[in-house]
C-alpha positions in Angstrom: 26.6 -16.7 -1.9 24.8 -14.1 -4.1 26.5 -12.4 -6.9 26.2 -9.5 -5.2 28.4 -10.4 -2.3 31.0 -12.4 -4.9 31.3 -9.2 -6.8 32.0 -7.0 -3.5 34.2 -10.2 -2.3 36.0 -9.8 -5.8 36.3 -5.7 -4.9 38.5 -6.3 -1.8 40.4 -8.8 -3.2 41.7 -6.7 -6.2 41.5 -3.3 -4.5 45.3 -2.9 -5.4 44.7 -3.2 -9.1 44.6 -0.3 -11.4 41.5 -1.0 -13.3 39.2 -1.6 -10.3 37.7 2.2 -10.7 36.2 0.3 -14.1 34.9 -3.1 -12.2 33.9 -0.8 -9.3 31.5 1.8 -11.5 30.0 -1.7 -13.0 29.0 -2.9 -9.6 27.9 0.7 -8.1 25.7 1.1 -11.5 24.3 -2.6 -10.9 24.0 -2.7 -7.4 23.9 0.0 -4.1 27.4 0.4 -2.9 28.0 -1.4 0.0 29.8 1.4 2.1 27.9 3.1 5.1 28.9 5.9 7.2 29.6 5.6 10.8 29.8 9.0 11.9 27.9 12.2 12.3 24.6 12.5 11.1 23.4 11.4 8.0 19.7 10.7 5.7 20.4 7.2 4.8 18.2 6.7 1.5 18.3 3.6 -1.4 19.3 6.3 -4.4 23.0 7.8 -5.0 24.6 10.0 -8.2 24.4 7.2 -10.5 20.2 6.7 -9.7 19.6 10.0 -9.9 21.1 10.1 -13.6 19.1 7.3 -14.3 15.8 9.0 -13.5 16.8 12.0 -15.9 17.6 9.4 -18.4 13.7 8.0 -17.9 12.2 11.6 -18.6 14.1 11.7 -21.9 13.5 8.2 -23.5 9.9 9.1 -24.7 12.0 11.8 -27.3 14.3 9.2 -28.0 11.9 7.0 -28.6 9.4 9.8 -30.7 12.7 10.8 -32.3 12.8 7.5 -33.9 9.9 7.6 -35.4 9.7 11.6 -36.2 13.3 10.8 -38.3 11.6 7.9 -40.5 8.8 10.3 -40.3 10.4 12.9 -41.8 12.7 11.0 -43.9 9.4 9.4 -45.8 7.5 12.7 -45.6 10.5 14.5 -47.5 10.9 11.8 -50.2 6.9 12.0 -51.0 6.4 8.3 -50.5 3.8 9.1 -47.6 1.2 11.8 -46.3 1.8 14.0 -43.6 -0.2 13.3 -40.4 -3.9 13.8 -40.3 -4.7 12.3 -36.6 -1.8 13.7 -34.2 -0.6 11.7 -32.2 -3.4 9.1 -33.2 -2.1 9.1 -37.2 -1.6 5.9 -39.0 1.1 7.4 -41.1 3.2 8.0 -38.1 3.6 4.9 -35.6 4.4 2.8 -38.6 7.4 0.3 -38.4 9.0 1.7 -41.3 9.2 4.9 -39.7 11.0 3.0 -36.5 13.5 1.3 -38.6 14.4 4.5 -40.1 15.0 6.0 -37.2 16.4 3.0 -35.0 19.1 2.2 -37.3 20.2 5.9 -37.6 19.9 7.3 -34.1 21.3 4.2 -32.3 24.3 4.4 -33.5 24.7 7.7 -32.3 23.7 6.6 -28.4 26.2 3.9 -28.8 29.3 6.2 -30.1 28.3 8.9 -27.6 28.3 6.4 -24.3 31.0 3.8 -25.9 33.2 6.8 -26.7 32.6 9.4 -23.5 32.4 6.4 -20.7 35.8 5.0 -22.4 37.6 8.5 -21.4 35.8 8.4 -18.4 37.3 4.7 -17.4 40.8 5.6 -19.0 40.5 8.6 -16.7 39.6 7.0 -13.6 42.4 4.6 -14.3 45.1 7.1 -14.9 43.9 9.2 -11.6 43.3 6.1 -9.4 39.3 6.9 -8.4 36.6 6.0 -8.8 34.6 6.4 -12.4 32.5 9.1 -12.2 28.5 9.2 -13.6 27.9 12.5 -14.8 28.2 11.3 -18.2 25.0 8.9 -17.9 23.2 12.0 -18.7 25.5 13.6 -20.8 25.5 10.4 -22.9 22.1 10.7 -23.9 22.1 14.4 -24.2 24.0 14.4 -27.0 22.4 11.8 -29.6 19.4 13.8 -28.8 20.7 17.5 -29.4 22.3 16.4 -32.6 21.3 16.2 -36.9 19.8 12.9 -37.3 22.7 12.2 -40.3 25.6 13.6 -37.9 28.9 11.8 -38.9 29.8 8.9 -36.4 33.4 10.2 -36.5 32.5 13.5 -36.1 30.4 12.9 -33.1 33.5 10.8 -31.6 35.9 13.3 -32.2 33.3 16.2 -31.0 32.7 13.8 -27.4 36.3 13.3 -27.0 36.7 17.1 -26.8 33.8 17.8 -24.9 34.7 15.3 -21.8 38.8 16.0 -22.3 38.4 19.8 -22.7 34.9 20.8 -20.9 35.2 18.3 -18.3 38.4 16.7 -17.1 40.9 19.2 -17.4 38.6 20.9 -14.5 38.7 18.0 -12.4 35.8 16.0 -13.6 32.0 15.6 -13.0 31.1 18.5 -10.2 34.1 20.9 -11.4 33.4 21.9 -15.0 32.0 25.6 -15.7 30.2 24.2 -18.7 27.7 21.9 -19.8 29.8 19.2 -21.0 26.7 17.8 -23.4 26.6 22.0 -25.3 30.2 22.4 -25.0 30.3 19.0 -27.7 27.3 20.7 -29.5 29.4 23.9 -29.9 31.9 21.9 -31.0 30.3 20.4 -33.4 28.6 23.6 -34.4 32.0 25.8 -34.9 33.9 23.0 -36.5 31.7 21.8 -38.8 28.9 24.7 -39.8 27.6 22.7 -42.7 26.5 19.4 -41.1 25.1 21.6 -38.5 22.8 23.8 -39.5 21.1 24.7 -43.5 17.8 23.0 -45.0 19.2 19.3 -45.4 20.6 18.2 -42.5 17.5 17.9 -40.3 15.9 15.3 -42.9 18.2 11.5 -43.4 19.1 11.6 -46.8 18.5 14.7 -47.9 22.7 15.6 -48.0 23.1 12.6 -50.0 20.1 13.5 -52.0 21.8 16.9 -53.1 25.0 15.4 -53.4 23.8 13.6 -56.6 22.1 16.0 -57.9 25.2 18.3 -57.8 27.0 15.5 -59.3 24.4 15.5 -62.2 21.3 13.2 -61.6 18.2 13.8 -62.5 16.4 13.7 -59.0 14.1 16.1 -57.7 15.7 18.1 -54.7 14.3 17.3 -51.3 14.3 20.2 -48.3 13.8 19.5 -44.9 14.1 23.1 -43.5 13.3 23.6 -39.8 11.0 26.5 -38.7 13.4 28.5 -37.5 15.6 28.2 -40.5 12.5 29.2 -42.5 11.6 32.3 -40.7 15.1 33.5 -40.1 15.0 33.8 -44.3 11.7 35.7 -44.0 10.2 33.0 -45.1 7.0 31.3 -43.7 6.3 27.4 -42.8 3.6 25.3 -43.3 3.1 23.7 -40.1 0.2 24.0 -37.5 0.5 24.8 -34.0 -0.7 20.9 -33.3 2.0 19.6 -35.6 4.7 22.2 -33.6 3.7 21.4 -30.3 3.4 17.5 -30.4 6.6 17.3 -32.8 5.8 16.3 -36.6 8.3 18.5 -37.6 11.9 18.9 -39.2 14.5 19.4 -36.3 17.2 17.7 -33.7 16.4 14.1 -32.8 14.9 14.6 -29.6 14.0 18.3 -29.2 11.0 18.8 -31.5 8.0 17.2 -29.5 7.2 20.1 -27.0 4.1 17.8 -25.0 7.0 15.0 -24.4 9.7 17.3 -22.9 6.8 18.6 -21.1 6.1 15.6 -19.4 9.4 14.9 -19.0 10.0 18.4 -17.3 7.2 17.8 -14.6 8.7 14.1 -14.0 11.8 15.7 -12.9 10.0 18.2 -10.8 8.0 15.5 -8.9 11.1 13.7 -8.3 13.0 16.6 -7.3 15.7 16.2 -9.4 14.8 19.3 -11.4 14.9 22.8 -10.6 11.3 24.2 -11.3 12.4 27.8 -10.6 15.1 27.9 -13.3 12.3 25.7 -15.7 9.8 28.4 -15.1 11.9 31.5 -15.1 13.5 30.5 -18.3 10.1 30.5 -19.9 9.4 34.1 -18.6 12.3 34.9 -19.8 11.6 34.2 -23.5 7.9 34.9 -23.2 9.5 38.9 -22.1 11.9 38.8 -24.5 9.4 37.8 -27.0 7.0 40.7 -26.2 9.3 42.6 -26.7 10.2 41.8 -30.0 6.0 41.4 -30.8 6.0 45.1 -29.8 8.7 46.7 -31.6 7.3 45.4 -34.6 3.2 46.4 -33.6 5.0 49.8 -33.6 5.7 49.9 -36.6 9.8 50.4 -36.2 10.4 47.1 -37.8 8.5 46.2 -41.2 7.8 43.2 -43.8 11.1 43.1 -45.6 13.7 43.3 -42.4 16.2 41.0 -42.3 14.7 40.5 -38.3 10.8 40.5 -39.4 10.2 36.9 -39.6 11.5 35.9 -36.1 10.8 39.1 -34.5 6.9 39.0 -35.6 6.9 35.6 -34.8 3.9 35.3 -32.3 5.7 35.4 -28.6 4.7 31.9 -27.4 5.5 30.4 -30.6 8.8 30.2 -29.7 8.4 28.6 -26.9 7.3 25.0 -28.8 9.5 25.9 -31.8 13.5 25.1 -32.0 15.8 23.5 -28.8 14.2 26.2 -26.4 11.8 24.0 -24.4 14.2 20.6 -24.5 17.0 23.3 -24.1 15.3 24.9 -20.6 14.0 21.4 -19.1 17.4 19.0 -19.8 20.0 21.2 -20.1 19.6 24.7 -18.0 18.7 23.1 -15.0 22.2 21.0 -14.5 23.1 21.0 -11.2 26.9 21.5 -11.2 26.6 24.5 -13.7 23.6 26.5 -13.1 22.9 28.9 -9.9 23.0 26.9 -6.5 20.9 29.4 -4.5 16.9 29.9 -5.1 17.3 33.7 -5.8 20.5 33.2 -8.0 18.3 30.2 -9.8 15.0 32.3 -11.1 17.9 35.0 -12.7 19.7 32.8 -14.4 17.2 31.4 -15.8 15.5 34.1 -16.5 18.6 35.5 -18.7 18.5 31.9 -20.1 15.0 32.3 -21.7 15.5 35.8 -22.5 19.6 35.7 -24.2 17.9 32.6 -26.0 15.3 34.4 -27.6 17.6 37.3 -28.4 20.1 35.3 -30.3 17.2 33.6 -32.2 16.1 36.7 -34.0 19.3 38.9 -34.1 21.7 35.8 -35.6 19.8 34.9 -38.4 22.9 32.4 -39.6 22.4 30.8 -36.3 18.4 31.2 -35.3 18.8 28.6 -32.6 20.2 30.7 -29.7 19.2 28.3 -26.8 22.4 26.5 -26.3 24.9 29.6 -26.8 22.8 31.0 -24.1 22.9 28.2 -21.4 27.2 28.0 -22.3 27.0 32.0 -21.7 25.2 31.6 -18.1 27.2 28.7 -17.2 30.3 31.0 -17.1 28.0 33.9 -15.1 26.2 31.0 -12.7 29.5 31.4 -9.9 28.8 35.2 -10.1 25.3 35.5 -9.6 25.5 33.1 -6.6 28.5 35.2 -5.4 26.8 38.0 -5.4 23.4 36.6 -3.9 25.0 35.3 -1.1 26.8 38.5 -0.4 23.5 40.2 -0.7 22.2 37.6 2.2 25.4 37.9 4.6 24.6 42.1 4.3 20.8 41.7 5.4 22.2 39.5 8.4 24.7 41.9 9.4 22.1 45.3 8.9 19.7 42.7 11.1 22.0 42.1 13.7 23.6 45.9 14.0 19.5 46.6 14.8 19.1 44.0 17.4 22.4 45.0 19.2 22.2 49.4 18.9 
C-alpha cells in the first residue's frame, strides 16, 4: 500500500477527531485530494488553491533569494569593508558567500516566524471552527518576510502576523472573505505601531540601528547610513545610484522589493500561468506613469521650484518611479490578489489604475511616508466591491436598453 493511500486510510479513520483539519491540510499540500465530484459538469484538472499558491510562491523566490544577497550586500557596502558593484549582475563583489550568509541568517528567520506564526492561527482556527485549514496564507507567508526591514524585530513581526490573520482575515470569515490584503494590513501594522523600525536612514541596512545605538551611547565609530532613494529625495536630497544599479536592485530597500528585472520576471510568470491579472499589472503602471507626468509638468511650468518641500519627488523623472521603492513588487504581488481586488475585466483596469496613480500621489505629497504603494492597494481594497458593483450595474443597463430595442 502507498503512503498515499495509508495517509487517506488514516483520514477516514479519524475523521471524528478535532485536529484532522491540521493532518488533512498536510496531506492536501502533499498530495491531490482524493475527492471527485459526481454531478453536474465540471473541468477536472491536476491543480487546486494550495498549487496555485505555490506557483506565486515560485515567481517570488528569485527576490528572496537576491534579497539575500542584496542584505549582505548592503550590509558590507555600508560598513566600507567592500566596493560597490562594477559588473551588474555579473559583479564579483556581489554573489559572494559572505554576502549569502549575511542575508540567510537574517531573512530566514523572518520566513520561518511569518509561516510558523500565521499557519499556527490558521490550524488553531480550523480546529476551533471544525474545517478544513485554509491556504491563502502560503502566499501571504512569504509576502511578508519580503515587504519588511531586513533588521525587523522577530517579536514584532509575530505580534504584527498575529494581528494581520486574527483582525484582517478571520474575523471576516477567513481566506476568500477579508476586504484587505492580509500580507499590507501586517505591514500597516507594523508601520503605525512601530514608525521607527519602519521607516528613517538605518533600518534598510543590518546593523546600522545597532551601529547608531553605540555611538549614542558614546563610541567612537563612524556613523553608517543606508538611506533608501525615496527617503533621500523626499529630503530634497539627491542619490547616488544609476538607473542599472535601480533597476536590477543594488540598492538600500525591503528585502525583496528592490530588484525591478526580477519582479519583472516574476510578473510575466504569473501572467503565462494565468494566475495573475495582466490588466490590473498594466493599468497600475499607467496609472503612475499619469500620475507621474503630471507631477514632471507642474514642475516644467515652473509652479513648483528647487527648494519645495515636494521638488525632489515631484521632479523625479516619471518612469523612475516605476523601478524605485515597493511600486513595481507592490503592483505585481500584491494588487493583483484575487479575493481583494476588482473581479470584473472593466472594474480590473480602474482599480488599478487608481492603484498606480494614489501610489504615486502619496509618494510625493507624504514626504514622512514617501512609500505610498501599500496605503494605496489597502485604500482600493475597501473601493474593489464598489467599482464591481457599479460595473456590473452598468452591464445589466446596456442589456436592458438592448432588449427594450429588440422588443419596441
Amino acid at each position: 500500500m502507498s503512503l498515499k493511500s495509508k495517509l487517506h486510510n488514516f483520514k477516514e479513520k479519524h475523521r471524528s477527531k478535532k485536529w484532522l483539519p491540521a493532518f488533512s491540510a498536510i496531506h492536501t499540500f502533499l498530495f491531490m485530494p482524493n475527492e471527485t465530484t459526481h454531478g453536474g459538469t465540471h473541468i477536472k484538472a491536476a491543480d487546486d488553491l494550495k498549487r496555485t499558491m505555490n506557483i506565486v510562491i515560485m515567481a517570488m523566490i528569485p527576490c528572496l533569494i537576491f534579497g539575500m544577497f542584496n542584505a549582505g550586500y548592503q550590509h558590507h557596502l555600508a560598513f566600507g569593508e567592500i566596493q560597490a558593484v562594477s559588473q551588474g549582475f555579473f559583479s564579483p563583489e556581489f554573489w559572494t558567500m559572505e554576502n549569502f550568509l549575511v542575508g540567510f541568517w537574517k531573512i530566514i528567520p523572518l520566513v520561518i516566524v511569518s509561516y510558523g506564526v500565521g499557519l499556527g492561527i490558521e490550524f488553531i482556527f480550523a480546529i476551533i471552527k471544525g474545517h478544513e485549514v485554509e491556504e491563502g496564507y502560503l502566499v501571504t507567508g512569504m509576502l511578508v518576510p519580503l515587504i519588511v526591514p531586513v533588521d525587523t524585530p522577530l517579536w514584532m513581526l509575530a505580534v504584527a502576523v498575529v494581528f494581520g490573520v486574527v483582525i484582517g482575515k478571520e474575523v471576516f470569515g477567513g481566506t476568500g472573505m477579508n476586504i484587505l490584503n492580509p500580507a499590507l494590513t501586517i505591514r500597516a501594522f507594523l508601520f503605525f505601531a512601530y514608525p521607527t523600525w519602519m521607516s528613517g536612514d538605518k533600518v534598510w541596512v543590518h546593523g546600522a540601528v545597532e551601529r547608531a545605538n553605540e555611538i549614542a551611547s558614546g563610541a567612537n565609530l563612524d556613523a553608517v547610513s543606508g538611506e533608501t532613494i525615496l527617503g533621500s529625495l523626499a529630503q530634497g536630497l539627491q542619490h547616488d545610484y544609476s538607473i542599472s544599479e535601480m533597476f536590477l536592485g543594488f540598492i538600500p530597500g525591503s528585502v525583496g522589493e528592490t530588484s525591478a528585472i526580477l519582479i519583472l520576471l516574476g510578473g510575466l510568470f504569473l501572467i503565462f500561468t494565468k494566475i495573475g491579472s495582466w490588466r490590473i499589472m498594466l493599468s497600475s503602471v499607467l496609472g503612475a506613469i499619469a500620475m507621474g507626468l503630471i507631477f514632471n509638468s507642474v514642475v516644467d511650468a515652473g509652479i513648483i521650484t528647487e527648494g519645495s518641500k515636494f521638488y525632489g519627488l515631484m521632479s523625479t523623472v516619471w518612469w523612475h518611479h516605476l523601478i524605485i521603492g515597493g511600486f513595481a513588487f507592490g503592483t505585481v504581488f500584491m494588487a493583483t490578489d484575487p479575493v481583494t481586488a476588482s473581479q470584473t475585466n472593466k472594474g480590473k483596469w480602474i482599480y488599478g489604475f487608481l492603484v498606480g496613480f494614489i501610489s504615486i500621489m502619496i509618494r510625493v505629497f507624504n514626504p514622512a511616508y514617501p512609500e505610498g504603494v501599500m496605503l494605496a492597494i489597502l485604500l482600493m481594497n475597501v473601493f474593489a466591491p464598489t467599482i464591481d458593483h457599479y460595473v456590473v450595474r452598468g452591464n445589466v443597463k446596456k442589456r436592458m436598453k438592448r432588449l427594450k430595442v429588440k422588443t419596441a
